[in-house]
PALOLUM-837517 format. One record per residue (C-alpha): x, y, z. Coordinates in steps of 0.1 Angstrom, whole numbers, plus 2048, in hexadecimal, padded with zeros to 3 digits. Last residue first. Layout:
% residues N
XYZ ...
END
This chain:
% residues 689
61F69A5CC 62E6845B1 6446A15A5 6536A45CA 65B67E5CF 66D67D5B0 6806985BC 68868D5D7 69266A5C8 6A867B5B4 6B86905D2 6C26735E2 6D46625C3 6E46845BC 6EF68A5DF 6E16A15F1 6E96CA5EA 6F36E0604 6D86FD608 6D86FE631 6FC700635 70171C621 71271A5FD 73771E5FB 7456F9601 7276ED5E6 7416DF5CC 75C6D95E5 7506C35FC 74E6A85E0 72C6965D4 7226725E1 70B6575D9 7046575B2 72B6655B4 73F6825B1 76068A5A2 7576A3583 75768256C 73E67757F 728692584 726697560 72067355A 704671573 6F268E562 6F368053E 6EA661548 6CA66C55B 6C0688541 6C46AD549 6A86C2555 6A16B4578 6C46A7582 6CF6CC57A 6B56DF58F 6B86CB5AC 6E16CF5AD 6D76F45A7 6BE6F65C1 6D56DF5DD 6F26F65D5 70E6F15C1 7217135CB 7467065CD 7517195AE 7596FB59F 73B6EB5A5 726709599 73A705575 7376E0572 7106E8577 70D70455E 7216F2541 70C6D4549 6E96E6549 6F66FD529 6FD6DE516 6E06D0522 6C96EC514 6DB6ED4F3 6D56C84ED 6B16C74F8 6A36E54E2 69D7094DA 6AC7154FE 699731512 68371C532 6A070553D 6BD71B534 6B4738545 6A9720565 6CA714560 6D873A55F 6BF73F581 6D3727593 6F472B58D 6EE753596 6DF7435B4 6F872E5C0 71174D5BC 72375D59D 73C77A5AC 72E79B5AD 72A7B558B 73F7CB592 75F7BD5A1 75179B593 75D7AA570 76178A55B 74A76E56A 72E78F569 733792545 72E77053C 70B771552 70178F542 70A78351D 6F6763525 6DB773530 6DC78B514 6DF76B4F9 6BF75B509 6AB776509 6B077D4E5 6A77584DC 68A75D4F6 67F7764E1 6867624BF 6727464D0 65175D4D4 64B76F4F5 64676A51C 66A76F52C 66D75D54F 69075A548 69B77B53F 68D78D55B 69F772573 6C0779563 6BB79C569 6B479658D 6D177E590 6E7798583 6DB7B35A0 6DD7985B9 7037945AF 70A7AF5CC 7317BE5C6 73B7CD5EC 7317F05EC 7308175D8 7168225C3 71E8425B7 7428325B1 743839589 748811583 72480B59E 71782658C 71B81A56A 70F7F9577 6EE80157F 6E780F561 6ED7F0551 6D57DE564 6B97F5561 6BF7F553D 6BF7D653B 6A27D454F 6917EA533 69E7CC515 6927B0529 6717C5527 6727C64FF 67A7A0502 65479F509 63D7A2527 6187AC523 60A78C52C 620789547 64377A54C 657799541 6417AE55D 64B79C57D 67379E56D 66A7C1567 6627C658F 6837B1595 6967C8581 6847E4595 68C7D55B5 6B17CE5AA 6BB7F35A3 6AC8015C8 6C07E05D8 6E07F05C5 6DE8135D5 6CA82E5CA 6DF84D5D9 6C98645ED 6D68865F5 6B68935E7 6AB8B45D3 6CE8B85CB 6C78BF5A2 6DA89A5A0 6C98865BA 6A58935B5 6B088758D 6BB86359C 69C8625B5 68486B595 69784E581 69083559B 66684259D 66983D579 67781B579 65D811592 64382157D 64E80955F 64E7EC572 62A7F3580 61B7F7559 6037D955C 5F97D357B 6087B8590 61A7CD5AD 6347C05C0 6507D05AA 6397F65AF 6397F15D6 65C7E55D2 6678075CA 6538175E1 6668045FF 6888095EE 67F82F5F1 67782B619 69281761D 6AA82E610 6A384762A 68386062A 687882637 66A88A651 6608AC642 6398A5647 6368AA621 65089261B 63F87A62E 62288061A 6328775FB 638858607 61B853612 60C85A5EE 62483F5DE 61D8225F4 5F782C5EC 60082B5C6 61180A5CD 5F47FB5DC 5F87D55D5 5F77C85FE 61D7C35FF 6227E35F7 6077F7607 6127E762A 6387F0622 62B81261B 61E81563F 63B80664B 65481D638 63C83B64D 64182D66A 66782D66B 66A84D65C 66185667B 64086368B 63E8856A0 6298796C2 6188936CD 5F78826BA 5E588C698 5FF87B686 60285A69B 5D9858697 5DE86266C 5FB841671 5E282D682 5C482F667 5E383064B 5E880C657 5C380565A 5BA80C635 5DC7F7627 5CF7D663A 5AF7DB631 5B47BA61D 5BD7AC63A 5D8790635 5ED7A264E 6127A464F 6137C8645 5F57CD65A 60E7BD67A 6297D8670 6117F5674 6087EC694 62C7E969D 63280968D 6178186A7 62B8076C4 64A8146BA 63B8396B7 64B8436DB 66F83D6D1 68E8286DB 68780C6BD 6977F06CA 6857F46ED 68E7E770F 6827F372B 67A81772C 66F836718 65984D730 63B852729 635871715 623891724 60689F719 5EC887728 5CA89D731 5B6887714 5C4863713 5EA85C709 5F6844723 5E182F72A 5C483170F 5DE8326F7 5F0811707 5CF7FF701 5CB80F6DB 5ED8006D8 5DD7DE6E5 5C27DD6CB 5D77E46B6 5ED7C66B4 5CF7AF6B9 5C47BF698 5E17B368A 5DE792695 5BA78F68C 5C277B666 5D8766679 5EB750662 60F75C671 61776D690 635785695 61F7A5694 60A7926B4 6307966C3 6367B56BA 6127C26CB 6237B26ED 6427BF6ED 6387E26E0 61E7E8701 6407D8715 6567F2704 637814708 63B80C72F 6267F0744 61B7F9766 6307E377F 6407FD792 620812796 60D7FC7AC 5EA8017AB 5DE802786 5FC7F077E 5F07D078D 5D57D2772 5E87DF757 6077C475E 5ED7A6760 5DE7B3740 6047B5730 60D79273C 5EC785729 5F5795709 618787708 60976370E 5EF7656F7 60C7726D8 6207516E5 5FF73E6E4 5FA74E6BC 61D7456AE 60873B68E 62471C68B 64A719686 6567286A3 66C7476A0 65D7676A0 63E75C6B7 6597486D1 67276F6CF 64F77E6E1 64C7646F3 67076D703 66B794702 64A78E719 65E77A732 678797730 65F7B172F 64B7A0751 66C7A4768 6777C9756 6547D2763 6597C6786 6577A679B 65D7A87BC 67879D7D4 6847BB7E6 6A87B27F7 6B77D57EA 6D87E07D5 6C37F47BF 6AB7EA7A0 6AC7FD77E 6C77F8768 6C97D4772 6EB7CA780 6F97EC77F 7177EB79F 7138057B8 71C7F57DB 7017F87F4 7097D6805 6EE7C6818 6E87CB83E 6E37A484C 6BB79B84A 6A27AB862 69279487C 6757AD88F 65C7A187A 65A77D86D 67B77984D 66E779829 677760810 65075380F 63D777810 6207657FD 61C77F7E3 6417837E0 64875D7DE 62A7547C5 6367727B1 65776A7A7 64E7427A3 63674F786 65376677A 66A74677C 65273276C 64E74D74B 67274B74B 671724745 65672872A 668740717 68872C719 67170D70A 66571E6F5 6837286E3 6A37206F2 6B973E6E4 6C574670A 6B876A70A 69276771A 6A674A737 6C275A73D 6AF77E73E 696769757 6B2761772 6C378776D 69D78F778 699777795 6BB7837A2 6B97A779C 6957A27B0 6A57947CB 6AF7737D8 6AF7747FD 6D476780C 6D275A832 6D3737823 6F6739815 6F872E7EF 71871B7E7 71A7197C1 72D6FC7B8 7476FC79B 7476E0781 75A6C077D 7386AB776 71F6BA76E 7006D177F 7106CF79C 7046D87C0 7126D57E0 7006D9801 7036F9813 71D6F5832 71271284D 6EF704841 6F16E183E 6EB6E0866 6C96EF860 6BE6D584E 6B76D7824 6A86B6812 69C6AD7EF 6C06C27E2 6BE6D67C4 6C76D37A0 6C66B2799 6A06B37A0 69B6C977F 6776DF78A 65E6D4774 6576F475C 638705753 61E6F3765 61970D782 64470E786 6476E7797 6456D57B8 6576E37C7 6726CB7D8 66F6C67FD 67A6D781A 6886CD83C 68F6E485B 6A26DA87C 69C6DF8A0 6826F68A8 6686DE890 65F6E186A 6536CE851 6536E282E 63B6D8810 6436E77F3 62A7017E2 60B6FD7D7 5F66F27F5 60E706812 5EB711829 5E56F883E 60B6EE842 614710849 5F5712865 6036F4877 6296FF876 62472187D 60E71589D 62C6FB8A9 64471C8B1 6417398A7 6627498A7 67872B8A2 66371F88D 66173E876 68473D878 68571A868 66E721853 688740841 6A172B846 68F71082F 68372D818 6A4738812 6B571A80A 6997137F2 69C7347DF 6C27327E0 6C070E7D0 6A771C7B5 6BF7367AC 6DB7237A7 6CF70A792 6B8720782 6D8734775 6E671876C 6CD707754 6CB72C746 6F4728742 6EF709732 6DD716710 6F0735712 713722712 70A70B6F2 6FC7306E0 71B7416EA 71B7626FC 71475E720 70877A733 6ED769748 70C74F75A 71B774763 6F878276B 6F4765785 71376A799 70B78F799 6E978A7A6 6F57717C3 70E7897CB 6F67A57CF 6DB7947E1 6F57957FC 71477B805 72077982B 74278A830 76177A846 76A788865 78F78B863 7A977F87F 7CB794883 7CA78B8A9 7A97738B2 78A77E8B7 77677D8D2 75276A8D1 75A74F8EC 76272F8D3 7817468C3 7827538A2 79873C889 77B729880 764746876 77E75685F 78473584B 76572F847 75D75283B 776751827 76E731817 74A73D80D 75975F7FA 76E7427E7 74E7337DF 73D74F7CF 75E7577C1 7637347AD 73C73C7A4 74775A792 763748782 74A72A775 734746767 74C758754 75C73C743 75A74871E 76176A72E 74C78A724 75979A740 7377AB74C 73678C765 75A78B772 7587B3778 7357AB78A 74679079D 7647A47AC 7517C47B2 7367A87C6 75879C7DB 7677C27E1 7457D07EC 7417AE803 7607BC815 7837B1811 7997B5831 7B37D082F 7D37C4839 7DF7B685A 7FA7C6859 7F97E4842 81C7E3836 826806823 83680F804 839837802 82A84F7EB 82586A808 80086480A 80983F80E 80A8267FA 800800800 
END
């Protein structure tokens, strides 16, 4: 140590470590990042366990200490929440799937530890008539047999039907005499033990670091459904008062320290749940409606009924009245559903809910902004709204979209450019490009500047659109951006997404009744003025071969006479020649370029012998390149004749049974091909369906 003068000096005995320097110790451990956070935290837990041992049998029998003898410090509600956030922080998806295991684990054992101390006081204090009425009355919870001498409890017997508690995980009985020596637990073999003293009450940082494990650990339902028990167990022990000590037997004084756990709950032993407990649980069936294959419409329920329970406990109790996040929670997840033709009205039905909350007559100020919101402003909830319509079925959809965005208008709250894409997003994929078009210009009158979704979003309102003509407009509408551009009207610069919707929108057209090589000719054009500016630098980026696939695309599902598709044929082949050449420009050929060129070939060449000369060239060419994927290999074996096929492959190094690594060793995981064997009977299973 140094002292004021500078100077080394002995401090003999030194400065004894304080439960301030043990929870510092953990929280730095936990916010670390660590691959092994969790096991180091625990290693401290433990440590700070041994200390106190240590301490207490070096003081004498009497009470006095001993020279140069420590104390030793008792663990708070702190400690236990740091040692649980550290397991709650992990990164990987393998340690995030244990760590919620863990966090239970050691949450569950500090809840039982706790409530056996907590009988045996009440034993202690009242004697054989606790015991009688706390076996009348304990129905749902464990059964506890008590007496002045020791104090037993059982297992739970489960979270209200959502989870079974794990019986590995806690010990079937806990005396009195275990206490100064917890019992071990292990969830495997060679892994730390988290000792757990029975004077320690888990908190509300505790319950909620417990459920972030749980909403963030990538488990699905299941995750969702285990967070949803720990709320459920939450409440039971704050309603019932089941951790907490009879009158006039206070717990040890906690630390005070200043370490951000939560963002919003202090250093306290208050166990009650709050509205960061319900979000979380919310968040986590929320993530279940995005996720789940199905409607995702008892994940939706679930959300819907938290809220309710929130509004009518919030109605006395401030702290659990829900904010604008939790309101935004629970209409994003009936957005999320699927095949629910009353999902989006759900969704509104619950802003108009947080309206009559929050922004009824006499209201002028905002709520506050809390919790946790991706969107950090008050009209999140509105675009939610909007969001579901856009996913809605309704044919209405596009009436009640700009319904909530004229009710967002004529509020205090200023909408974004945010709302105002999802309102055009909702006339897009419902067929109303002209509407798409009108809000648009309405946002400009409102002076919210749009951003280059909010043009990519009318351009694909036009590409979406089936009526004759659309293609042409979406052109137009480009061209107007590029002359706005130039006069400095705009500072937008059409990127290479803008370029590709309206080939894509003439690719729609070229396959119609009024298609024709003349519109293979006007995505040409498209095309090629897309890559002047990409060689000039106005459009600036890594090389995207969607554009080329685009064009390909337009070629391919050509309507006309054999001399068009002659004509059609030879661009396509020109483009795709030209792309192999310049990949700076154009991108680098992918499974899809491959792809598209054989459905080129397919539906363009005059006969057989052409087509499977382009099929083989095609295929050897994908394998090369390592982007055989299990569309092109299905494409190839379709079109080309069964000797032919298996030659090729052969002589390129496969087999009927097997195909090299190193022809699909650049396509995703989930679009490798099968074998060609395999995939022929797939596909012969597919056309007989």
């Amino acid at each position: 140590y140094l002292n004021v003068a500078g100077e080394a000096v002995s401090l003999s005995p030194p400065p004894e470590p304080t439960i301030i320097t043990y929870n510092s110790v953990i929280h730095a451990i936990a916010k670390s990042g660590a691959r092994d956070a969790g096991y180091l935290a625990e290693e401290a837990f433990a440590r700070m366990e041994a200390w106190k041992n240590e301490c207490d049998a070096r003081n004498n029998g009497d009470g006095s200490i001993t020279t140069h003898c420590y104390r030793g410090v008792r663990p708070d509600p702190r400690t236990l929440a740091c040692v649980l956030d550290a397991w709650a922080n992990a990164k990987t998806h393998q340690q995030q799937s244990f760590a919620s295991d863990r966090t239970s684990a050691i949450l569950d054992l500090a809840v039982k530890k706790r409530r056996a101390y907590v009988n045996y006081v009440n034993s202690m204090v009242y004697g054989n008539d606790y015991i009688a009425d706390y076996l009348e009355t304990e129905d749902e919870d464990a059964v506890a047999v008590l007496s002045n001498k020791d104090c037993t409890i059982e297992l739970e017997n489960g979270l209200s039907g959502i989870d079974d508690v794990e019986e590995e995980y806690v010990e079937e009985d806990l005396v009195l005499e275990d206490f100064a020596s917890p019992p071990v637990q292990t969830l495997a073999e060679k892994q730390p033990t988290a000792m757990v003293d029975p004077f320690l009450k888990p908190n509300t940082v505790a319950f909620n670091t417990a459920l972030h494990a749980w909403a963030s650990s990538r488990r699905g339902r299941e995750g969702a459904r285990r967070a949803h028990g720990i709320l459920e167990q939450m409440e039971r022990l704050n309603e019932g008062g089941l951790l907490e000590l009879p009158n006039g037997h206070a717990d040890e004084t906690i630390s005070t320290v200043e370490i951000d756990l939560d963002d919003s709950e202090d250093a306290d032993s208050t166990l009650k749940p709050n509205v960061r407990s319900y979000s979380m649980v919310m968040n986590a069936w929320a993530k279940v409606a995005a996720t789940e294959r199905g409607s995702g419409e008892d994940a939706a329920a679930n959300c819907e009924m938290i809220l309710a329970k929130m509004e009518e406990r919030g109605a006395e109790d401030v702290s659990v009245r829900p904010n604008v996040a939790v309101y935004t929670t629970c209409i994003i997840a009936w957005a999320r559903t699927t095949h629910l033709d009353y999902a989006a009205s759900k969704a509104e039905d619950i802003l108009n809910r947080m309206i009559d909350l929050y922004y009824s007559e006499g209201k002028s100020d905002l709520p506050a902004l809390e919790g946790d919101m991706e969107n950090a402003n008050h009209d999140a909830p509105f675009n939610a709204v909007i969001t579901a319509y856009a996913r809605s079925s309704n044919p209405n959809a596009g009436d009640r979209a700009l319904a909530v965005l004229e009710r967002l208008e004529a509020s205090c709250i200023l909408p974004t450019a945010t709302t105002y894409n999802a309102v055009m997003d909702v006339c897009a994929k419902h067929g109303q490009p002209d509407r798409a078009l009108q809000v648009f210009e309405r946002m400009r009158e409102q002076s919210i500047s749009p951003d280059p979704t909010s043009y990519d979003t009318v351009l694909n309102a036009f590409a979406r659109d089936e009526t004759i003509g659309s293609a042409e407009r979406a052109w137009e509408f480009l061209c107007r951006l590029e002359q706005e551009r130039l006069s400095g009207e705009s500072d937008f610069i059409p990127s290479s997404v803008s370029y590709s919707t309206v080939i894509n929108a003439f690719a729609r057209s070229s396959g119609r009744g009024d298609g024709g090589v003349h519109v293979v000719e006007k995505a040409k054009e498209v095309y090629k003025k897309l890559i002047e500016h990409i060689e000039s630098g106005t459009i600036y980026g890594d090389p995207d071969p969607f554009a080329n696939s685009c064009f390909l695309n337009c070629c391919a599902n050509l309507n006309g006479p054999p001399t068009e598709k002659r004509e059609a044929l030879i661009m396509a082949i020109n483009a795709f020649e030209e792309m192999k050449k310049n990949t700076d420009v154009h991108g680098e050929p992918n499974q899809y370029t491959f792809g598209t060129m054989m459905k080129v070939a397919v539906r363009l060449t005059s006969d057989a012998a052409e087509k499977n000369r382009l099929m083989e060239s095609l295929f050897g060419q994908a394998c090369k390149r390592g982007f055989l994927s299990q569309a092109v290999m299905a494409q190839f074996l379709r079109h080309t004749p069964p000797q032919t096929s298996m030659k090729v492959i052969m002589d390129l190094g496969g087999t009927k049974r097997d195909i090299p690594e190193a022809w699909y060793r650049r396509v995703p995981r989930k679009h490798w091909p099968s074998a060609p064997d395999h995939e022929r009977r797939n596909d012969g299973f597919r056309q007989t369906r």
